[in-house]
LUMMI-91220 format. One record per residue: residue number from 1; residue in one letter; x, y, z of N, C-alpha, C in turn. Coordinates in steps of 0.02 Angstrom, whole numbers, padded with zeros to 5 digits. Layout:
<recs>
REC NUM a X Y Z X Y Z X Y Z
...
</recs>
This chain:
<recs>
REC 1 x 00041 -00059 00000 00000 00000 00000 00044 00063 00000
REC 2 x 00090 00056 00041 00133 00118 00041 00166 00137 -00030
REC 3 x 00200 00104 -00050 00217 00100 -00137 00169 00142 -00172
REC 4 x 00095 00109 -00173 00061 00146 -00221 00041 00210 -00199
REC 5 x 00045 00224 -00129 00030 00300 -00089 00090 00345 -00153
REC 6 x 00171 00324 -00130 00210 00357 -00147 00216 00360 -00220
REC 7 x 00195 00322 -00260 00182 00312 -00321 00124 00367 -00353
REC 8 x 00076 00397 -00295 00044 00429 -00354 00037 00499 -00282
REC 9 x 00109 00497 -00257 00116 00581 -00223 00067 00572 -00170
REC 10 x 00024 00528 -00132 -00006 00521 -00102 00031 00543 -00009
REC 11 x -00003 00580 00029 00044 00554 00118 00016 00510 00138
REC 12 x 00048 00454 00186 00050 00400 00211 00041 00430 00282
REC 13 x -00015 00408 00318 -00030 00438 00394 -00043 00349 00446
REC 14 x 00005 00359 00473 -00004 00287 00533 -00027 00347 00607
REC 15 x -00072 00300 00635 -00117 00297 00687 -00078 00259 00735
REC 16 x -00030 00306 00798 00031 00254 00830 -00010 00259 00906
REC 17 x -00067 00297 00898 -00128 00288 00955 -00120 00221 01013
REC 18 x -00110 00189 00974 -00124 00102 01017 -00039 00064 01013
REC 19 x -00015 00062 00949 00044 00025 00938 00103 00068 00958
REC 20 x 00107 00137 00991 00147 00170 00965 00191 00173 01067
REC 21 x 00233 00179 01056 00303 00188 01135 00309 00131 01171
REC 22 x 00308 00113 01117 00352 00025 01134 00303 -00035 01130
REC 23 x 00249 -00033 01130 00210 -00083 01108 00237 -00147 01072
REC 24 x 00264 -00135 01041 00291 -00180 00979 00343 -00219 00987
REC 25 x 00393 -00169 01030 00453 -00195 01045 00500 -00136 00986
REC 26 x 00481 -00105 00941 00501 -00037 00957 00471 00017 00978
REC 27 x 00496 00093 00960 00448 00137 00989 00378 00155 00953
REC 28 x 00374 00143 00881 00317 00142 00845 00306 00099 00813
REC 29 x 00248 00055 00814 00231 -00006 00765 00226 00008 00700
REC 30 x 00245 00061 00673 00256 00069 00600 00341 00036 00576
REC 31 x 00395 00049 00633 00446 00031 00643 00432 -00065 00624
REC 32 x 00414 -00065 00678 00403 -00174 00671 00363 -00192 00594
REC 33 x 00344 -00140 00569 00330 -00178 00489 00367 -00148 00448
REC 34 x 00416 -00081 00453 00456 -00059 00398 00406 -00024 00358
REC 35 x 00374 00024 00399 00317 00065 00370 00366 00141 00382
REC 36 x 00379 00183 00324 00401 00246 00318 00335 00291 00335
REC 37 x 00306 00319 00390 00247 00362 00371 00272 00446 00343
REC 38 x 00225 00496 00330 00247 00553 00321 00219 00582 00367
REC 39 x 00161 00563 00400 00152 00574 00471 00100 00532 00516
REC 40 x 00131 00540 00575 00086 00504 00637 00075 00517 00700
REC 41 x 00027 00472 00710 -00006 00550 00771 -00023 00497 00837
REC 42 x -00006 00513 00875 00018 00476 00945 -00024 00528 00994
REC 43 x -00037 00470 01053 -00078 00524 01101 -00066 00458 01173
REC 44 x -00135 00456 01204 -00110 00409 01268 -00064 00397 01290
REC 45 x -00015 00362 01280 00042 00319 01301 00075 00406 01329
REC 46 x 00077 00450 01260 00135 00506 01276 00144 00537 01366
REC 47 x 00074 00524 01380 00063 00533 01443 00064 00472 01496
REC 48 x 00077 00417 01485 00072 00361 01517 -00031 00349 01534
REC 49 x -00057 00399 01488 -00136 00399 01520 -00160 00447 01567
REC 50 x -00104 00492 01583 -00131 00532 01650 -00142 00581 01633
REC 51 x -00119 00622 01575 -00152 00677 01538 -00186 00676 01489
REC 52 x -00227 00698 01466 -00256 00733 01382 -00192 00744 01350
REC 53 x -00179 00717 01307 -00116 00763 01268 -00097 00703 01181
REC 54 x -00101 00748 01142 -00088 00690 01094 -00034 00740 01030
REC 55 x 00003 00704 00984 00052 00746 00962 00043 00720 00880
REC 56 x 00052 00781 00831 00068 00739 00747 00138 00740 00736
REC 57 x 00174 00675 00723 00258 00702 00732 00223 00703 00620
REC 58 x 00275 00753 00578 00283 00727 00524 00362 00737 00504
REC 59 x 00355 00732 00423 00455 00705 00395 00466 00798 00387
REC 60 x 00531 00805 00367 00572 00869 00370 00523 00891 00309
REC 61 x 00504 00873 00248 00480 00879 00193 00416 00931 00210
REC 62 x 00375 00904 00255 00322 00921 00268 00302 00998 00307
REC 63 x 00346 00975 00340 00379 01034 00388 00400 01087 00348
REC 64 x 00465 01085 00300 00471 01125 00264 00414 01163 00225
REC 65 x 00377 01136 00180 00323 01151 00159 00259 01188 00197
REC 66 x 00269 01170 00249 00201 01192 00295 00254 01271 00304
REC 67 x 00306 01272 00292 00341 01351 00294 00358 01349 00362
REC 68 x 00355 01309 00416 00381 01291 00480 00469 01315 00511
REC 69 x 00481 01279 00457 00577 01315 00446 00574 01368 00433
REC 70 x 00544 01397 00437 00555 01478 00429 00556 01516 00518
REC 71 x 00603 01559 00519 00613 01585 00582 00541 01598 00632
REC 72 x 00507 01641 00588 00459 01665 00618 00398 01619 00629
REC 73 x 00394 01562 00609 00334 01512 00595 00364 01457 00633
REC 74 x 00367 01425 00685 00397 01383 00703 00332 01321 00739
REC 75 x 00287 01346 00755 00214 01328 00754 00168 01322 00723
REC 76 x 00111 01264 00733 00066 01263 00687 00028 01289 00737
REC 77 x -00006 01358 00729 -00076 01368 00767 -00110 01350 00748
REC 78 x -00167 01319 00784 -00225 01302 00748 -00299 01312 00815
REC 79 x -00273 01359 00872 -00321 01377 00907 -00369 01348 00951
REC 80 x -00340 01279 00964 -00388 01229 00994 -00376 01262 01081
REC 81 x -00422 01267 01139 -00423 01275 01170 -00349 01248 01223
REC 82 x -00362 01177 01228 -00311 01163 01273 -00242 01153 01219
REC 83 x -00226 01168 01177 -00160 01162 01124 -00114 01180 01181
REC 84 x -00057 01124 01165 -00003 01149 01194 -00001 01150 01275
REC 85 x -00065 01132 01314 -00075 01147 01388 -00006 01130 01442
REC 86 x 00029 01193 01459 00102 01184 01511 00089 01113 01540
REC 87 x 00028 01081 01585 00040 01041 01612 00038 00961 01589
REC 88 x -00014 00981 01516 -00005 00928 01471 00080 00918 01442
REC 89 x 00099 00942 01423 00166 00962 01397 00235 00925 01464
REC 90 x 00215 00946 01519 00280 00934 01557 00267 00885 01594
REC 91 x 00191 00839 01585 00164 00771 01602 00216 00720 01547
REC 92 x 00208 00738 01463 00226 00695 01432 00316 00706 01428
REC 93 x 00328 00761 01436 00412 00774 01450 00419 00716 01512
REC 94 x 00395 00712 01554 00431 00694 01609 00405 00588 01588
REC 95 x 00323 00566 01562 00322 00516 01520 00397 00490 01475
REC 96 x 00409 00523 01440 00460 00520 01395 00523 00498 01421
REC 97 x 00541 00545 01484 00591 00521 01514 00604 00481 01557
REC 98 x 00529 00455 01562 00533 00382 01605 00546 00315 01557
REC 99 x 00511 00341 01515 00512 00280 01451 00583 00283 01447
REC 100 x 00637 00312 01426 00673 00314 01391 00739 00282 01471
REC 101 x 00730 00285 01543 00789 00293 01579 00762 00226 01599
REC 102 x 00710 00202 01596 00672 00132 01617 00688 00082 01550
REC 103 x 00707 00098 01517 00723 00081 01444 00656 00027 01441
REC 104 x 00604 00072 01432 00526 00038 01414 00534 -00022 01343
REC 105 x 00561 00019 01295 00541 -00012 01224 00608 -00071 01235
REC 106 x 00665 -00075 01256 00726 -00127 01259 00683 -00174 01268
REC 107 x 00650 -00167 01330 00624 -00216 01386 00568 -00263 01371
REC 108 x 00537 -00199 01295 00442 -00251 01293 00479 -00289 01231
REC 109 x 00563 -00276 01191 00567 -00312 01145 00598 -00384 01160
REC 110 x 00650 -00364 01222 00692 -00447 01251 00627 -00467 01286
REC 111 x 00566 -00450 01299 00513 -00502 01345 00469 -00518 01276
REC 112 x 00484 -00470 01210 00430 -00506 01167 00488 -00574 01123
REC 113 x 00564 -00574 01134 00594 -00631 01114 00605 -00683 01139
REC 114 x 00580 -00680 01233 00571 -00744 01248 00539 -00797 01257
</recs>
């Protein structure tokens, strides 16, 4: 499917909602099938569940284009009430850095090889 996405200029969007911060045994289950997305959009996990908070990561391409790389544009506004909320934000900062010092994704991949 991805082939023919890129084949006719199409973006490729994975849903890392459920599969996505180690699930898989890596950090995104697009990773465990060798799926390139151009973007994907993650939420739950980023918070371990304890906040509202969900994120679209996309490729440099996209970014560029959205005019993002440009000094003054470094944000997508888009005006949603809680966007961006400090405590949503420094819930999944501090998520992140548990995943990452607990080495979450190492751990669900040597327990998914034994």
């Amino acid at each position: 499917m991805q082939a023919i996405l890129k084949k006719h200029e199409i973006l490729f969007l994975v849903d890392e909602v459920i599969c996505g911060f180690g699930r898989t045994g890596n950090m995104w289950g697009s990773e465990t099938y060798g799926l390139k997305p151009d973007l994907l959009t993650c939420a739950k996990a980023l918070s371990a569940s304890y906040q509202p908070i969900s994120a679209l990561l996309l490729t440099e391409k996209i970014y560029e284009a959205m005019g993002l790389a440009e000094p003054h544009a470094r944000h997508v506004r888009h005006g949603f009430t809680y966007a961006g909320h400090p405590v949503a934000c420094a819930v999944a900062l501090e998520t992140l850095r548990i995943y990452e010092e607990d080495k979450i994704v190492e751990r669900v991949r040597d327990w998914r090889r034994a």
